[in-house]
PAGUKOL-746702 format. One record per residue (C-alpha): residue in three letters; x, y, z. Coordinates in steps of 0.001 Angstrom, whole numbers, plus 500000, padded with zeros to 6 digits. Layout:
REM residues N
ALAXYZ
...
//
This chain:
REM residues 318
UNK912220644178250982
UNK911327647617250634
UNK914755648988249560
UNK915159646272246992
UNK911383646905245494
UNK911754650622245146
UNK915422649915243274
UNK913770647399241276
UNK911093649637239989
UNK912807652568238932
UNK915517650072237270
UNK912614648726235267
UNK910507651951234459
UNK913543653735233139
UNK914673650837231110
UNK911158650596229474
UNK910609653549228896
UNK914522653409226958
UNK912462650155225344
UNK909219651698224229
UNK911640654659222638
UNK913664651968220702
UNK910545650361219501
UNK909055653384218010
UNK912387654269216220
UNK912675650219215055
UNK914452649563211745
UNK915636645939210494
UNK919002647115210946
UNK918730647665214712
UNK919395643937215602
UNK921593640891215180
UNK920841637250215340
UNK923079635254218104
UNK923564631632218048
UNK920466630090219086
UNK918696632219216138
UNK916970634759218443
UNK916638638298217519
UNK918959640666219937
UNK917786645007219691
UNK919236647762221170
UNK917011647791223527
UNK917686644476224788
UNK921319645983225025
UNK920256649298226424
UNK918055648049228873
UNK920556645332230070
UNK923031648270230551
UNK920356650316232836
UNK919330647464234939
UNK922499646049235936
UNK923941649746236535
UNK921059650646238762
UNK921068647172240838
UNK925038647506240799
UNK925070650693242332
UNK922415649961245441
UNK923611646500245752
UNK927293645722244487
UNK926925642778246817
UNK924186640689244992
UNK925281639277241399
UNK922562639782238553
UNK922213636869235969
UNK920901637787233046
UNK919961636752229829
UNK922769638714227422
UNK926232639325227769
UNK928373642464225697
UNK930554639568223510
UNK928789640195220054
UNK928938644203220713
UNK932735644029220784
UNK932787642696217166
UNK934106645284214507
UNK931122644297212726
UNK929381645337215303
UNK930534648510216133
UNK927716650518214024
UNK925202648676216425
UNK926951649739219660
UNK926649653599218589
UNK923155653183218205
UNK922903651526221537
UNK924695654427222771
UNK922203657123221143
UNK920260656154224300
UNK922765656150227189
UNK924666659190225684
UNK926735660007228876
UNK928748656735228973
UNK931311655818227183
UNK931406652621225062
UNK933643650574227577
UNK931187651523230109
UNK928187650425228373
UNK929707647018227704
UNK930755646615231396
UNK927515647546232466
UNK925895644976229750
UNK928264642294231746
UNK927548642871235353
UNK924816640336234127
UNK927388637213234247
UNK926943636571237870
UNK926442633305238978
UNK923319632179241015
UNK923728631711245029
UNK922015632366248202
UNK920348635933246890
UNK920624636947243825
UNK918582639206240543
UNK917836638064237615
UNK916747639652234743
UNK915292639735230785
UNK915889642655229379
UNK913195642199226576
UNK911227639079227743
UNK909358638387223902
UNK912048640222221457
UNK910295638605218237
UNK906776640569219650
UNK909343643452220154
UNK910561643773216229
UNK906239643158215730
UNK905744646582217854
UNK903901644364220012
UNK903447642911223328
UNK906952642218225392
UNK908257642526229222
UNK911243643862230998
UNK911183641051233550
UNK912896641167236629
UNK912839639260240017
UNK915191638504242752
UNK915884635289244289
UNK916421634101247850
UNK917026630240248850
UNK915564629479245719
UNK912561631145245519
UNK911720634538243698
UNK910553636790246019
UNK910142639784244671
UNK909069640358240713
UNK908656643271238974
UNK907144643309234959
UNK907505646817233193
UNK904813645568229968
UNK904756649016227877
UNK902563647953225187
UNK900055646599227794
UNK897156649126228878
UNK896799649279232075
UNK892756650794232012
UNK890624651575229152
UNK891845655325229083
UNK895244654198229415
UNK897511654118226805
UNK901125654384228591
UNK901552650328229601
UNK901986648578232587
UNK904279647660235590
UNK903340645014237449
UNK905351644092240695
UNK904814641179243767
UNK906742641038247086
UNK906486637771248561
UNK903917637908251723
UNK902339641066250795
UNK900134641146247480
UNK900468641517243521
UNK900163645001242561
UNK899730646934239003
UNK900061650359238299
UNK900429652805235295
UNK904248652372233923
UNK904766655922234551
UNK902306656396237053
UNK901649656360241000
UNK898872655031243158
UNK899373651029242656
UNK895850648821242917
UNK896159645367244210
UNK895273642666241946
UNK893902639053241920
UNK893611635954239937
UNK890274634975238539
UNK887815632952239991
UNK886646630695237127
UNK886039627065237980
UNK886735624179235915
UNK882981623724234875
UNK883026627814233650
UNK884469629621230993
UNK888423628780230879
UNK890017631394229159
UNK893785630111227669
UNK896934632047227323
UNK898727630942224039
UNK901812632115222830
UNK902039634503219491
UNK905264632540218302
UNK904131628636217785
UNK907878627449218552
UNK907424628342222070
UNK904992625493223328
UNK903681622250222567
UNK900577623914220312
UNK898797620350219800
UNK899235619284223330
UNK897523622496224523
UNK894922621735221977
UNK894294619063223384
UNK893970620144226741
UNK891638622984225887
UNK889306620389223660
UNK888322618782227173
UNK886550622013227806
UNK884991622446224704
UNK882909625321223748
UNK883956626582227320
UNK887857627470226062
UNK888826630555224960
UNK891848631374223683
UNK893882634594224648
UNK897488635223222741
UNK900204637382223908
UNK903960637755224004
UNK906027636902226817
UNK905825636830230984
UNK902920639860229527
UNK901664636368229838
UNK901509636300233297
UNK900659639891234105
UNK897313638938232102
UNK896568636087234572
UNK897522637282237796
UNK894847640770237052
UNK892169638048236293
UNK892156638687232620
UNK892772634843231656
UNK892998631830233865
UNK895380629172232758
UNK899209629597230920
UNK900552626601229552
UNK904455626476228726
UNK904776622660227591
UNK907656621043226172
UNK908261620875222355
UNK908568617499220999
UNK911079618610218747
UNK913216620120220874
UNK913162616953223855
UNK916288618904226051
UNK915311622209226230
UNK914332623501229629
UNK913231626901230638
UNK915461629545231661
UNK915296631612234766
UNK914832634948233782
UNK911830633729231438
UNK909430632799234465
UNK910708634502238175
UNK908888637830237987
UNK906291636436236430
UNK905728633683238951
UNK906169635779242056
UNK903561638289240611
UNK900986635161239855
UNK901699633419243099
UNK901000636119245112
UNK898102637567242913
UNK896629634155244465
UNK897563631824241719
UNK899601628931241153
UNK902798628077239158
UNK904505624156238901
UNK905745622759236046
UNK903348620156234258
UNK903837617651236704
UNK902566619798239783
UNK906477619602240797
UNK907155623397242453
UNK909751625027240011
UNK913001625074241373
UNK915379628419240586
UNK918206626349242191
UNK920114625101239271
UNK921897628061237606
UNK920725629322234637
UNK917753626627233710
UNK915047624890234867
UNK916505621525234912
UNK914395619936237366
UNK911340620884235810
UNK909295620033232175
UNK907390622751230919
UNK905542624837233205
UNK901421625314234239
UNK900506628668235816
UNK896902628857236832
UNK894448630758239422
UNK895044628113241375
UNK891076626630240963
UNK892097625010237608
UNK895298623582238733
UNK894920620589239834
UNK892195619541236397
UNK894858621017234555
UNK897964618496235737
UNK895331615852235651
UNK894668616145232148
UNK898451616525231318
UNK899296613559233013
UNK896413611513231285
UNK894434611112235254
UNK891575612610233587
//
């Protein structure tokens, strides 16, 4: 897996580091909406562009699916947009960047990437927390995840972000984004009858708030609440800094399931940081079925000692 990793990582530091630039220059003007109401940057664009390039060049073999596709860039309305993106990848020209944008239609298979190019755009316009989230897939399973998390410290002295990265078998690992010398890391040990410290998301549309509310009220005066944007989510939990992430199902939105690219890195950096991920029925999440989670509601990611209270008190066993 080494060749893969050391791809991956470069891919992902030189697209945040494209990301963090964006987000210091950010106007209104620097994004659209698409269809499902979600806020698109240039950095989502530019960092698309990077990834796919890079993974396209050391592995033309393995198709990438990922989350946005060069259709709205090609829009006269559009075009003022597609300079900008181009500000940051200078040297190609603008059929280029939109090919390199769409190397991210691939279909899944047998072994493929896939990728968010900003994982939390809406914490992204805030200048805040957001992920460029990437993982690769064999037979189903991620097994390899890299997080580049720019806006996350990675010490107290440290003001430069994050990458995170897991290879399956071998360890979760964090490191300065722009630094060397990685330090393994490791879920918490809290225990239900402890201090349970909750990830909740910034932007209330993306879980079931009450339900969580609910869950956490079992604990009491023992639940703590921690909120940040996107699979930075799961970087907090697999270094021990929080102990339970709860994605649950919206009531007002009964069909939507999770996609992909939202949850792979992150789970193969919590899994092998010693944690656990299953959706809230303790079902194992299944990356088999294109571009969603179909077979799975919602999603639990734990240190693995809270997991099974957790899925008890979801499912009403406790």
């Amino acid at each position: 897996m080494e060749k893969y990793l050391e791809v991956a990582i470069d891919a992902v530091r030189q697209a945040s580091n494209i990301c963090s630039t964006v987000q210091a220059q950010l106007v209104a003007e620097d994004s659209l909406t698409k269809k499902d109401r979600s806020p698109v940057t240039v950095a989502d664009f530019a960092s698309q562009a990077v990834i796919c390039h890079r993974l396209h060049q050391a592995f033309p073999e393995i198709p990438i699916v990922a989350e946005e596709d060069a259709d709205s860039l090609r829009s006269d309305e559009n075009h003022e947009l597609l300079q900008k993106i181009k500000s940051f990848l200078p040297e190609w020209p603008d059929e280029e960047i939109l090919q390199r944008i769409d190397l991210g239609n691939g279909e899944s298979c047998e072994l493929f990437w896939t990728l968010d190019p900003i994982d939390g755009t809406k914490g992204f316009l805030r200048k805040d927390q957001y992920a460029v989230a990437l993982a690769l897939i064999k037979n189903g399973e991620p097994v390899l995840g890299v997080l580049g998390c720019p806006n996350l410290p990675f010490d107290s002295t440290d003001t430069g972000g994050t990458l995170m990265y897991a290879v399956q078998g071998q360890g979760s690992f964090a490191m300065p984004l722009n630094g060397d010398d990685p330090i393994q890391v490791h879920v918490s040990s809290n225990e239900p009858d402890g201090t349970v410290r909750f990830l909740e998301s910034v932007e209330a549309g993306h879980s079931n708030h009450s339900l969580q509310g609910q869950i956490m009220g079992h604990f009491g005066e023992k639940a703590q609440s921690v909120r940040y944007d996107s699979q930075v989510k799961y970087a907090v939990l697999a270094r021990g800094m929080a102990d339970v992430y709860l994605r649950l199902p919206n009531p007002s939105q009964p069909d939507y399931r999770e996609k992909i690219w939202d949850h792979a890195a992150g789970y193969a950096i919590v899994k092998e940081a010693g944690g656990r991920v299953t959706d809230m029925f303790g079902k194992p999440l299944e990356f088999t079925h294109g571009k969603k989670l179909t077979a799975n509601r919602g999603v639990v990611a734990t240190n693995g000692k809270l997991h099974e209270t957790i899925i008890a008190l979801l499912n009403g066993k406790s």
